[in-house]
DRENZALUM-24860 format. One record per residue (C-alpha): x, y, z. Coordinates in steps of 0.05 Angstrom, whole numbers, padded with zeros to 5 digits, always signed. Layout:
N
XYZ
...
//
This chain:
221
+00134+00042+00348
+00081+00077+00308
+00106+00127+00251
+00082+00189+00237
+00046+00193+00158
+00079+00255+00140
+00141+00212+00154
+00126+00156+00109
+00178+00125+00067
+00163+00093-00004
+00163+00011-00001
+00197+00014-00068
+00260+00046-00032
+00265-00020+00001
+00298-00050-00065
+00344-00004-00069
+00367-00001+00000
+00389-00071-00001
+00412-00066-00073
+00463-00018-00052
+00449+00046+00008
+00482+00099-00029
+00439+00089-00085
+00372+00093-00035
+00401+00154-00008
+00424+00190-00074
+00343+00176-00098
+00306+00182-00034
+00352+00234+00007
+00381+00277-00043
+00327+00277-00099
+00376+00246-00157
+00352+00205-00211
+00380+00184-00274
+00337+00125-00330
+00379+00083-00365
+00356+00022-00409
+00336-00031-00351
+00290+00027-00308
+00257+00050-00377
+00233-00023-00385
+00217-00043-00321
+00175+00020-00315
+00138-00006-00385
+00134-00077-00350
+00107-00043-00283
+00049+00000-00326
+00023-00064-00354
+00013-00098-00286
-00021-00031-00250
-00085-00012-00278
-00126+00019-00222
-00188+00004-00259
-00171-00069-00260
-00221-00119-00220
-00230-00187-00239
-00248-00261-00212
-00216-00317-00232
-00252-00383-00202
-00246-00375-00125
-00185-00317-00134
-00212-00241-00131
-00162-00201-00172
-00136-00129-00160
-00086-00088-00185
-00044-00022-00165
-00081-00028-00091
-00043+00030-00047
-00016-00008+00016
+00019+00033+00074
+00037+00005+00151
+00050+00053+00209
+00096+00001+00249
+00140+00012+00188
+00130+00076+00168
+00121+00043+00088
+00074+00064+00043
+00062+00045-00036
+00030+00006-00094
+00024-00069-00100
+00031-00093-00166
-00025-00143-00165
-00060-00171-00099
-00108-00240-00105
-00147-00249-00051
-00148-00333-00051
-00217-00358-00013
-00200-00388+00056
-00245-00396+00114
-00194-00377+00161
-00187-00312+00123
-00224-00242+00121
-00292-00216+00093
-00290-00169+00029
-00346-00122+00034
-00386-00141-00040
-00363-00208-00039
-00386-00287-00002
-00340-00330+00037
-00269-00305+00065
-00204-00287+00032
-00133-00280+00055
-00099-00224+00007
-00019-00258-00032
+00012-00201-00056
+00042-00205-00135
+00108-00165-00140
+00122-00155-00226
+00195-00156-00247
+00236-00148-00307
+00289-00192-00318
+00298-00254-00273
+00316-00281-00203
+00373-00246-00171
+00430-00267-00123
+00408-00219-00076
+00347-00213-00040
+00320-00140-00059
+00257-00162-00085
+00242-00210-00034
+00234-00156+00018
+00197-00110-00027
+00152-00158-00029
+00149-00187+00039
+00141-00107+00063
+00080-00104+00013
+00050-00169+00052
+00068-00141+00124
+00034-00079+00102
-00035-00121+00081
-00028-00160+00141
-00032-00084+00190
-00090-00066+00135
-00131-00126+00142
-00115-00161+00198
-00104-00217+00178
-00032-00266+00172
-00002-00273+00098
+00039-00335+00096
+00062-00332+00018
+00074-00282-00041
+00100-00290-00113
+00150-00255-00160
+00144-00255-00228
+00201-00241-00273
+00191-00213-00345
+00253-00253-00375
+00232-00315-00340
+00157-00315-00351
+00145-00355-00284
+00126-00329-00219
+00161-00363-00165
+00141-00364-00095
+00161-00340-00029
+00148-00352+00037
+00145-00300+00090
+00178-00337+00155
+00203-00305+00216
+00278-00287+00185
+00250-00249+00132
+00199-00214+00167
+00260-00187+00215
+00297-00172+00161
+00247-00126+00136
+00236-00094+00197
+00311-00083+00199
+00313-00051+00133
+00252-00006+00148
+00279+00021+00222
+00354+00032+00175
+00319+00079+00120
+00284+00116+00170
+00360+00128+00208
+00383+00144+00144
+00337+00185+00126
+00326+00224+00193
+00403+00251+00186
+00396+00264+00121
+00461+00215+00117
+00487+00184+00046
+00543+00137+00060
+00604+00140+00020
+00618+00106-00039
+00626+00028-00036
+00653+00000-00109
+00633-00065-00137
+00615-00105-00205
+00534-00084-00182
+00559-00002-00201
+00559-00028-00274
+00489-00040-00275
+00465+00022-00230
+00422+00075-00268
+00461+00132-00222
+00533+00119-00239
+00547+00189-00273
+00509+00208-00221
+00543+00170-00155
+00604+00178-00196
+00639+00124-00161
+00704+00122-00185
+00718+00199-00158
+00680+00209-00099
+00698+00146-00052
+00710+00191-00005
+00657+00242-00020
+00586+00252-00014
+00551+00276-00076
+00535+00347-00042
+00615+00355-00019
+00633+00333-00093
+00584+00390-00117
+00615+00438-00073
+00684+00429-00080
+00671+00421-00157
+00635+00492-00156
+00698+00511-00107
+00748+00500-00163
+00712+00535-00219
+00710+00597-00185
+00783+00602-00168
//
């Protein structure tokens, strides 16, 4: 199924969506944000890995950074952190440049590993996206975490890619009714840069905009 642009959702979203839906929805659907210590750094972590203006070559690895990736299949679009294009004659031409490359998408992340696998299909969405734009297979990828200092590597097999494709066609339901689901409690809330904002403790039977109105409701009785 091909998706229309002006339908587009942001790859980023991704992270969130598996992270926790009512926390994709309260961003994406309803336009709620709220920084808190862990978003203010990863956004300083983020700026220091995209730099548009950034081109290098390192031995036989081209070097880019903040490259805008989108993929109609999945109806993504967004930034990649940092792609290298590694030489490989089974890979593509780059117009400017001898030989063939295939592109490995770098995903930058504060913190380290986590128990889930949000950034996993961030970044295996960033490398489906590459593969649609260049036409060309992506086998690997790597995330690199701030606290650890190490870049660890993934591969993108066939359960992954699924699950990404899963995750995409979900947002786009979600997103199409305008639906955020009700509140879902657990130790992850603690950590959440929207708590006063999902307020989870009072509206586990709400949604935000029902909370709002019955709040608004009760002030003018």
């Amino acid at each position: 199924m091909i998706i229309d642009e002006d339908d587009f959702l942001l790859i980023s979203g991704i992270q969130h969506f598996a992270f926790c839906r009512r926390q994709w929805a309260l961003i994406h659907i309803e336009q709620q944000w709220q920084e808190n210590l862990r978003t203010v750094e990863g956004n300083i972590f983020h700026e220091k890995a995209h730099n548009k203006l950034s081109f290098e070559k390192r031995r036989d690895v081209l070097i880019t950074r903040g490259l805008p990736v989108s993929s109609k299949e999945l109806g993504l679009f967004g930034v990649c952190d940092v792609v290298e294009f590694h030489e490989n004659e089974n890979g593509i031409e780059l117009y400017g440049h001898k030989g063939k490359f295939i592109p490995v998408p770098v995903e930058y992340k504060r913190g380290s590993p986590k128990r889930h696998n949000a950034d996993k299909l961030q970044l295996c969405a960033q490398a489906l996206c590459l593969e649609e734009m260049f036409l060309c297979r992506i086998h690997k990828g790597f995330l690199y975490y701030g606290d650890t200092k190490h870049r660890f590597e993934l591969n993108f097999d066939n359960n992954i890619r699924n699950e990404v494709k899963q995750v995409a066609k979900e947002m786009h339901e979600y997103f199409r009714r305008r639906y955020t689901p009700k509140v879902r409690t657990g130790s992850f809330c603690n950590t959440c840069s929207l708590k006063d904002i999902c307020l989870p403790k009072l509206c586990k039977s709400k949604s935000v905009d029902e909370y709002i109105s019955d709040f608004i409701k009760e002030k003018a009785e």
